[in-house]
C-alpha positions as protocol buffer text, in pm:
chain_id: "A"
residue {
  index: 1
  type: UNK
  ca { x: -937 y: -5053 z: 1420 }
}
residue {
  index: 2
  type: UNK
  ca { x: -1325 y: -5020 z: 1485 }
}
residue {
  index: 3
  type: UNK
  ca { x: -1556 y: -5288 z: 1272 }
}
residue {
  index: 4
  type: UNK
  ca { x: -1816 y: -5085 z: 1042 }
}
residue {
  index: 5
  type: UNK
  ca { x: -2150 y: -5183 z: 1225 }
}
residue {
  index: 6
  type: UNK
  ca { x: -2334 y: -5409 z: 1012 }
}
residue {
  index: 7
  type: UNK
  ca { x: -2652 y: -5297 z: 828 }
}
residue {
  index: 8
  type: UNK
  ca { x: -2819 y: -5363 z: 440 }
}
residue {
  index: 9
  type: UNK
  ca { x: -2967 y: -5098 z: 229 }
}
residue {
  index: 10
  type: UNK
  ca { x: -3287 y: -5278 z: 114 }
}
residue {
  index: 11
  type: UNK
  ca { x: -3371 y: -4994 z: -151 }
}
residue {
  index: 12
  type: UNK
  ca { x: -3302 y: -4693 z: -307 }
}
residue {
  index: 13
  type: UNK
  ca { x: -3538 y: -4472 z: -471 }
}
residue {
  index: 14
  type: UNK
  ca { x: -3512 y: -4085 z: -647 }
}
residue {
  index: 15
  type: UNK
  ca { x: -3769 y: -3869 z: -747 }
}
residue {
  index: 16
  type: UNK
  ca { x: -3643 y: -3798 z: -1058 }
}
residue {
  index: 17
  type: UNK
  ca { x: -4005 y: -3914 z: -1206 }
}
residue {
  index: 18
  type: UNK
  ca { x: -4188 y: -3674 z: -934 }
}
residue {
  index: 19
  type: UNK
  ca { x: -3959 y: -3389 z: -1042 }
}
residue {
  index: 20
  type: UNK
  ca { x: -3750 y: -3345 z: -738 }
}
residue {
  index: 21
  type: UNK
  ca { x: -3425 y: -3453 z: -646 }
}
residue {
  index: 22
  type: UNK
  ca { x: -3483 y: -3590 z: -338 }
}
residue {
  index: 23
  type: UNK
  ca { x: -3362 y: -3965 z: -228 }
}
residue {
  index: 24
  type: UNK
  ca { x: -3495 y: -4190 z: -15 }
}
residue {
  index: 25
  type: UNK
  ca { x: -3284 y: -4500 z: 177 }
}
residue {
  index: 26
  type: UNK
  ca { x: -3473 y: -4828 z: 330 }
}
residue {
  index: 27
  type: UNK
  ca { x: -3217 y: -4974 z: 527 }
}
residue {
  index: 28
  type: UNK
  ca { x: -3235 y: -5248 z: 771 }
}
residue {
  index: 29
  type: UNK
  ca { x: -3043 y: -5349 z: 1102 }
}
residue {
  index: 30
  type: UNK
  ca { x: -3140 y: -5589 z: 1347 }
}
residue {
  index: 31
  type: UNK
  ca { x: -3424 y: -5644 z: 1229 }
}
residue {
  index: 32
  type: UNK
  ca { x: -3574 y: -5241 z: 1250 }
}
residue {
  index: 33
  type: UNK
  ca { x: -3612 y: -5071 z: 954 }
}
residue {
  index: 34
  type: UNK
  ca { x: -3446 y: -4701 z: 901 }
}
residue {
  index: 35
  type: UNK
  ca { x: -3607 y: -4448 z: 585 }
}
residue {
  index: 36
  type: UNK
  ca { x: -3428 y: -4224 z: 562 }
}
residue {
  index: 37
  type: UNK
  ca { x: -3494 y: -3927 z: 270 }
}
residue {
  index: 38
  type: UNK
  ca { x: -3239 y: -3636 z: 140 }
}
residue {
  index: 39
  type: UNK
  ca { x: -3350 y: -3336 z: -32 }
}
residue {
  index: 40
  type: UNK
  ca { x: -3167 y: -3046 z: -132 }
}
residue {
  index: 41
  type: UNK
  ca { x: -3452 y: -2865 z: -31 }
}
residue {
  index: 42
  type: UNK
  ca { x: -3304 y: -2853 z: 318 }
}
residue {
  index: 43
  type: UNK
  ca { x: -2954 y: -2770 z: 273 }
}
residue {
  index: 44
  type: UNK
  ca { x: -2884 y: -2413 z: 383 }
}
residue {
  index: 45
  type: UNK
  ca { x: -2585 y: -2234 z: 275 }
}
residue {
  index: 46
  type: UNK
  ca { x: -2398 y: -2514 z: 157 }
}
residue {
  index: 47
  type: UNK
  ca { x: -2373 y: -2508 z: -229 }
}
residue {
  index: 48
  type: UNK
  ca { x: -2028 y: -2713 z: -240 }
}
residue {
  index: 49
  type: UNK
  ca { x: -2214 y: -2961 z: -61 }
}
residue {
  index: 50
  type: UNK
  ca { x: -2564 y: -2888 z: -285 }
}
residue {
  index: 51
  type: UNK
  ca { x: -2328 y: -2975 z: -589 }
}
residue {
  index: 52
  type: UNK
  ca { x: -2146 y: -3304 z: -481 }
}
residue {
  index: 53
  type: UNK
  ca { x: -2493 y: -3424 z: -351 }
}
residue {
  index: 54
  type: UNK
  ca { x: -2629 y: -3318 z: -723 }
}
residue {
  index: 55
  type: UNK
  ca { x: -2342 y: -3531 z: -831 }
}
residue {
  index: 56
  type: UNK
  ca { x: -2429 y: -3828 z: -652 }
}
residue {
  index: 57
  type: UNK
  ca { x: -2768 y: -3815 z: -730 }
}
residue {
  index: 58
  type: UNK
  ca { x: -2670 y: -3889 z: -1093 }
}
residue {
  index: 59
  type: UNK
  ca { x: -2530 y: -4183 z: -1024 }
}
residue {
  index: 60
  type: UNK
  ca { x: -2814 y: -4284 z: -835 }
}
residue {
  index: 61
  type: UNK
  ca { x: -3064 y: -4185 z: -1104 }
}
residue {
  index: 62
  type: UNK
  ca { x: -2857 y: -4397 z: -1356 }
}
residue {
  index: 63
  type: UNK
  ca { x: -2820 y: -4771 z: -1206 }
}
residue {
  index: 64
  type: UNK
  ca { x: -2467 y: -4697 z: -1308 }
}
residue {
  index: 65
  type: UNK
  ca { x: -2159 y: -4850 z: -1076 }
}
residue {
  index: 66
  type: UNK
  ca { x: -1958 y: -4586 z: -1164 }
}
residue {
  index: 67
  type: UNK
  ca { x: -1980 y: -4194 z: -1353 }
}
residue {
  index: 68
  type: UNK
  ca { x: -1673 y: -4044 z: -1369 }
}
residue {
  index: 69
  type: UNK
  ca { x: -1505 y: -4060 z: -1101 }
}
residue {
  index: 70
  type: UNK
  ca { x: -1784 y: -4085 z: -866 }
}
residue {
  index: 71
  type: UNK
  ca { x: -1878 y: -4506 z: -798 }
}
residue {
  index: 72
  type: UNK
  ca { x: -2216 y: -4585 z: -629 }
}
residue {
  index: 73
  type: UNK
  ca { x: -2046 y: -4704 z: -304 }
}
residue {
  index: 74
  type: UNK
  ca { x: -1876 y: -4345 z: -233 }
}
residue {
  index: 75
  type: UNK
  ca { x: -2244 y: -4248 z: -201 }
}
residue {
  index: 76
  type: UNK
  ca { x: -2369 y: -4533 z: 6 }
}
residue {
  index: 77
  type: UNK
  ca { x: -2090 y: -4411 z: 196 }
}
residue {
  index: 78
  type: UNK
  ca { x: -2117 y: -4046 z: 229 }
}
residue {
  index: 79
  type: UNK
  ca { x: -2538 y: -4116 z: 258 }
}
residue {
  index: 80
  type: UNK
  ca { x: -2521 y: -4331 z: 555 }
}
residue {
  index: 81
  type: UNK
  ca { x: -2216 y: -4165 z: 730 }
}
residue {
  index: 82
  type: UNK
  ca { x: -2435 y: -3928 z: 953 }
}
residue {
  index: 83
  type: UNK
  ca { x: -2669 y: -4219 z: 1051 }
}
residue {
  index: 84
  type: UNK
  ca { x: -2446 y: -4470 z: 1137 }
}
residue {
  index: 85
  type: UNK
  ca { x: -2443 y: -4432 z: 1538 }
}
residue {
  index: 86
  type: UNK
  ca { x: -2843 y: -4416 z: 1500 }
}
residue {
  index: 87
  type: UNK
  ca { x: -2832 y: -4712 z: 1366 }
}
residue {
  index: 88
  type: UNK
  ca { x: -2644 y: -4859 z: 1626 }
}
residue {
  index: 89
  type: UNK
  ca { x: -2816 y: -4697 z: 1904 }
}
residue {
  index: 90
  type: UNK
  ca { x: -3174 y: -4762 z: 1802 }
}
residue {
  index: 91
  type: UNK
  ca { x: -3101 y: -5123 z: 1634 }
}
residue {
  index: 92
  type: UNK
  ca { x: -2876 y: -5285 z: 1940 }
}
residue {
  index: 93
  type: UNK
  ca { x: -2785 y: -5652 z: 1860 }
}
residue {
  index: 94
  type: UNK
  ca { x: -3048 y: -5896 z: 2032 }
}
residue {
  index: 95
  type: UNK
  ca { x: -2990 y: -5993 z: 2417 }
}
residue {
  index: 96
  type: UNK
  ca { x: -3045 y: -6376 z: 2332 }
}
residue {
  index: 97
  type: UNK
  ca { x: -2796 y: -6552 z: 2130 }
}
residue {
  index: 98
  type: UNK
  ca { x: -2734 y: -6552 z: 1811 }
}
residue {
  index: 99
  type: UNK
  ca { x: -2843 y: -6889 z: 1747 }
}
residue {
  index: 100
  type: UNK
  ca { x: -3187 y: -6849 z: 1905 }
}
residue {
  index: 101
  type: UNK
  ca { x: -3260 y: -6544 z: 1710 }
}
residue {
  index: 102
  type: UNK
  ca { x: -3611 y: -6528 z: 1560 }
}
residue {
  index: 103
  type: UNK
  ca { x: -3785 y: -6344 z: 1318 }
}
residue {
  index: 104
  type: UNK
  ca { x: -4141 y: -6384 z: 1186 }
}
residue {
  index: 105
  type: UNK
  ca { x: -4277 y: -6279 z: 861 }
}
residue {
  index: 106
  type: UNK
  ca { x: -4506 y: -6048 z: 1028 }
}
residue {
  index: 107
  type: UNK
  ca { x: -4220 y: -5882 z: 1221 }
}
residue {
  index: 108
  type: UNK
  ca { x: -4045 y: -5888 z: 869 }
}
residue {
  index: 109
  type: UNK
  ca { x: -4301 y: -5702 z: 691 }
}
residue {
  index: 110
  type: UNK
  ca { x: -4377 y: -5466 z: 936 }
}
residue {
  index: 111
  type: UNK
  ca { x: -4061 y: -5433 z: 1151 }
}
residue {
  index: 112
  type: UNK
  ca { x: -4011 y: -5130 z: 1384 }
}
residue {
  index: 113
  type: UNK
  ca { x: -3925 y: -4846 z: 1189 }
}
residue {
  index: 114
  type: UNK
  ca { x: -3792 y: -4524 z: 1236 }
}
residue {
  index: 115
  type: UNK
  ca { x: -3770 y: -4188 z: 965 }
}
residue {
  index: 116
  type: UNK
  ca { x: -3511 y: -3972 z: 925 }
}
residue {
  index: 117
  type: UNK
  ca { x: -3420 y: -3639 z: 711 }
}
residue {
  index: 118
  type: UNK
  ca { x: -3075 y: -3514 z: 631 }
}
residue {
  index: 119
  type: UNK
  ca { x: -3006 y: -3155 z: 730 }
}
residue {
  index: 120
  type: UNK
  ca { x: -2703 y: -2981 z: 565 }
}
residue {
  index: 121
  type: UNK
  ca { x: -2630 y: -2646 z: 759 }
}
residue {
  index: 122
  type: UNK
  ca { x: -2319 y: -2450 z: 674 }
}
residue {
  index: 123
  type: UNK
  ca { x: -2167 y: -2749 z: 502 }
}
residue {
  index: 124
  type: UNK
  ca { x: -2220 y: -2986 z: 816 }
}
residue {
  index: 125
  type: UNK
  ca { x: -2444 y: -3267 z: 759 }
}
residue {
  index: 126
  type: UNK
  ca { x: -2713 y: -3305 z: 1046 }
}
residue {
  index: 127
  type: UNK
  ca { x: -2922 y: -3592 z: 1071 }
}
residue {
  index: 128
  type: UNK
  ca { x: -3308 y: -3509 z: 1210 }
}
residue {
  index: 129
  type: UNK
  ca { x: -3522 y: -3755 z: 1329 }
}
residue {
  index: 130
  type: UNK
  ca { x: -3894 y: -3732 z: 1232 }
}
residue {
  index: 131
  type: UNK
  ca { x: -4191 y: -3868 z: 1417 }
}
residue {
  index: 132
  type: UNK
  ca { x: -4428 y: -4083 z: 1220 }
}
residue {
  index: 133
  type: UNK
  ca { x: -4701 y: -4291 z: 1326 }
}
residue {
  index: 134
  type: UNK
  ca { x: -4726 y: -4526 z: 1033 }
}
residue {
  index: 135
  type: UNK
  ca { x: -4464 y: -4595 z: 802 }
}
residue {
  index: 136
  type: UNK
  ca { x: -4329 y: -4498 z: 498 }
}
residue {
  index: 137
  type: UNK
  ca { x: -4350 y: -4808 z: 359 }
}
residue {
  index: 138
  type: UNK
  ca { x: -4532 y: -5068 z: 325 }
}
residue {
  index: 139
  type: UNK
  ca { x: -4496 y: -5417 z: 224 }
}
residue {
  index: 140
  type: UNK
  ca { x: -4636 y: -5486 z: -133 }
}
residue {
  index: 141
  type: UNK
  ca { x: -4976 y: -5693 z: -123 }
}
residue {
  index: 142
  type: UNK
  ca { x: -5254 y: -5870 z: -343 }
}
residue {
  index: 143
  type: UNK
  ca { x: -5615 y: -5921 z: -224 }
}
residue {
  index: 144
  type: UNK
  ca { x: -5847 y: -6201 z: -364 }
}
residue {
  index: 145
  type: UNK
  ca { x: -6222 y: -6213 z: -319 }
}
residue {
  index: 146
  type: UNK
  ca { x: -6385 y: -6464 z: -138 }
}
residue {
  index: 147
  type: UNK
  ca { x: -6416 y: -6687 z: -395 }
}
residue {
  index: 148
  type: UNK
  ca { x: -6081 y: -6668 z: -511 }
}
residue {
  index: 149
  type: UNK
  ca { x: -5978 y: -6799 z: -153 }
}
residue {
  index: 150
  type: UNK
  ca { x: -6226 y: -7048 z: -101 }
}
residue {
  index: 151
  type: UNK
  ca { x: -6156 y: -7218 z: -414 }
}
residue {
  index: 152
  type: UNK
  ca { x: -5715 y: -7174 z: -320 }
}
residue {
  index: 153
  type: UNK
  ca { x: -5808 y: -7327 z: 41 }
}
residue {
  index: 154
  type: UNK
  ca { x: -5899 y: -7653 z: -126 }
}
residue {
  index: 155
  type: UNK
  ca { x: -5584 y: -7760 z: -226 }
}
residue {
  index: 156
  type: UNK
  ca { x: -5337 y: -7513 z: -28 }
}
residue {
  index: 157
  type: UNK
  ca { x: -5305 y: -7402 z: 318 }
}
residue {
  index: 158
  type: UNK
  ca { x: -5330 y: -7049 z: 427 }
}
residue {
  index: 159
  type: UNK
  ca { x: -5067 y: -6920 z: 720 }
}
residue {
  index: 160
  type: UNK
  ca { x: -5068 y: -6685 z: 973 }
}
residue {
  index: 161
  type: UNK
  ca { x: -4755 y: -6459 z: 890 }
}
residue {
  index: 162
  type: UNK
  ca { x: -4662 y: -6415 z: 1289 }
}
residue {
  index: 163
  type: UNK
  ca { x: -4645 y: -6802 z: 1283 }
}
residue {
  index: 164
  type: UNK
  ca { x: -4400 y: -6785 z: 1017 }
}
residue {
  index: 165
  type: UNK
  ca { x: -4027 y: -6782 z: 1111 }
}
residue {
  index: 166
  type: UNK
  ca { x: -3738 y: -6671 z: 849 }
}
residue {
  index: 167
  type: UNK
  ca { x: -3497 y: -6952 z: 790 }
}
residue {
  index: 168
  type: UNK
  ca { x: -3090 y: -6916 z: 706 }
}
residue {
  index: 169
  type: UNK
  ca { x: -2836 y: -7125 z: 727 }
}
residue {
  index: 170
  type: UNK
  ca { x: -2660 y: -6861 z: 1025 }
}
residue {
  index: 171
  type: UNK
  ca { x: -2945 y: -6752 z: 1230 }
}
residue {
  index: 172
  type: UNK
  ca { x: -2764 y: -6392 z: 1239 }
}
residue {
  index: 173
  type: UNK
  ca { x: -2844 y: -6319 z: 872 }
}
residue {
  index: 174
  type: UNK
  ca { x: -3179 y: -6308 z: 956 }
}
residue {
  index: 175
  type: UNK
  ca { x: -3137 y: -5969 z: 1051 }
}
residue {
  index: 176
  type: UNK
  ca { x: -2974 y: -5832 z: 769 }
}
residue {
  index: 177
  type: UNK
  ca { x: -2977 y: -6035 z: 477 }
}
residue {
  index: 178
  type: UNK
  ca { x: -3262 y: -6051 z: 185 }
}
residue {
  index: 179
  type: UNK
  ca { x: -3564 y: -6280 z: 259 }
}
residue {
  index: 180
  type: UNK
  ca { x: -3584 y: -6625 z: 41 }
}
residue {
  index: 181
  type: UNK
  ca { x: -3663 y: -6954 z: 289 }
}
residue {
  index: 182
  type: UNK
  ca { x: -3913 y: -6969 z: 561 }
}
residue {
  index: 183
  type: UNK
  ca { x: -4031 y: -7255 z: 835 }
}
residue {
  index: 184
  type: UNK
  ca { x: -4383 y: -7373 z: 915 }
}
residue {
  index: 185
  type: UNK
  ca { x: -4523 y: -7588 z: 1096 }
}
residue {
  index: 186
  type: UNK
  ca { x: -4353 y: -7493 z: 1446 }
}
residue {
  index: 187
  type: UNK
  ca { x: -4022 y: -7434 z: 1232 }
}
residue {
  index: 188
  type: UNK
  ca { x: -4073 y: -7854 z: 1106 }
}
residue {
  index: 189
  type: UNK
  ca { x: -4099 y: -7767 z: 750 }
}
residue {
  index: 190
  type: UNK
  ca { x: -3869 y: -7484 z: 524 }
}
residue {
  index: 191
  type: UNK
  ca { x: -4038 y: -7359 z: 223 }
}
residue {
  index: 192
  type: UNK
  ca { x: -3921 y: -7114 z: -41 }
}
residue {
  index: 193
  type: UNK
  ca { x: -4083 y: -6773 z: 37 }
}
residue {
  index: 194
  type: UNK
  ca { x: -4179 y: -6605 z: -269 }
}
residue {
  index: 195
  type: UNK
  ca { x: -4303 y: -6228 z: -220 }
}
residue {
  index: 196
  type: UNK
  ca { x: -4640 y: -6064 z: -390 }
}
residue {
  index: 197
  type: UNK
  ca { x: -4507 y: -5774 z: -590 }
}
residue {
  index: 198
  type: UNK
  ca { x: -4785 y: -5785 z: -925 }
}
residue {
  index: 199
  type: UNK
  ca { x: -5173 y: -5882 z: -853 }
}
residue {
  index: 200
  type: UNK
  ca { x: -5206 y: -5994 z: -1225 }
}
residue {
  index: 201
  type: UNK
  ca { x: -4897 y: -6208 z: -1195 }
}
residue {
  index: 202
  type: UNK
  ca { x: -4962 y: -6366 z: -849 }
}
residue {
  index: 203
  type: UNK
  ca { x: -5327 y: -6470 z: -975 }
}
residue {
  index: 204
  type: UNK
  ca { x: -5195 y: -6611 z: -1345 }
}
residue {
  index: 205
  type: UNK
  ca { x: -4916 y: -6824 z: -1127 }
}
residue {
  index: 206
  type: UNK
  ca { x: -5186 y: -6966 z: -892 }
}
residue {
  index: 207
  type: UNK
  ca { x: -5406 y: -7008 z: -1120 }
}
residue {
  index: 208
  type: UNK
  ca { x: -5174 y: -7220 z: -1312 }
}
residue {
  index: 209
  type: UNK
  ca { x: -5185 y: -7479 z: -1016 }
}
């Protein structure tokens, strides 16, 4: 029996506030990072298809595990079926080993990515790749002005993310799993990464220091 390649959906967003009912998948393998977006808007005759996607979409839309008879993970499944030997062409397993694997921050945050769109044509799903120079998205951030830093360099230190290597327990998860220890120092010292997702909350917790 063939082993379901391994790969994480980081996120899933609809555009239920923009109107539309498209979706969007972030998913991650080996490191590379796959968006991948589905819109109704390009499914051609294919309404049976138009309607179970509509169908999905609900659960999406409502964090719910389960609507009827519908549960989320039928449409992780049915979402990432077309993509799956993309993902395993484009995002090969490393050549070293697995214990030497390394990942930096910086190749975290801004991993190689590639975009997709779902085609449905006469009911058969068709996955499209779609050149992009820059990404779809981007890693959240919070700038400080100059005296904000000078006065956080006095009793912190301020890293250079490529010098920062992901830490787990199985060197392996580093390609899959969610982001939440980190070495410095030439991989001496493991801190707790922490990511920047509000400016006003970021500056209130520093500032608390």
């Amino acid at each position: 029996m063939a082993t379901t390649p391994r790969y994480r959906i980081e996120s899933i967003t609809t555009g239920l506030r923009s109107g539309n009912h498209d979706a969007r998948f972030s998913v991650r393998r080996n490191g590379k990072a796959f968006y991948i977006k589905i819109s109704p808007t390009k499914f051609i005759n294919s309404p049976n298809m138009t309607e179970k996607y509509m169908a999905y979409l609900e659960v999406l839309e409502s964090g719910e595990e389960v609507i009827g008879d519908i549960h989320d993970t039928d449409v992780y499944e049915w979402a990432m079926a077309p993509f799956v030997s993309l993902l395993v062409e484009l995002a090969p397993p490393p050549e070293c080993g697995l214990k030497d694997i390394k990942i930096t921050l910086h190749e975290h945050q801004f991993p190689e990515f590639f975009v997709f769109e779902l085609d449905i044509i006469d009911k058969k799903l068709r996955p499209r790749r779609v050149v992009a120079e820059t990404s779809p998205v981007r890693p959240s951030f919070v700038t400080f002005d100059d005296d904000f830093l000078d006065d956080l360099e006095t009793w912190t230190a301020l890293y250079d993310p490529a010098g920062i290597v992901l830490s787990f327990k199985d060197p392996e998860d580093a390609r899959f799993k969610p982001l939440n220890k980190v070495l410095i120092d030439d991989c001496r010292t493991e801190c707790f990464f922490k990511p920047c997702n509000f400016g006003v909350q970021i500056r209130r917790e520093l500032g608390t220091y």
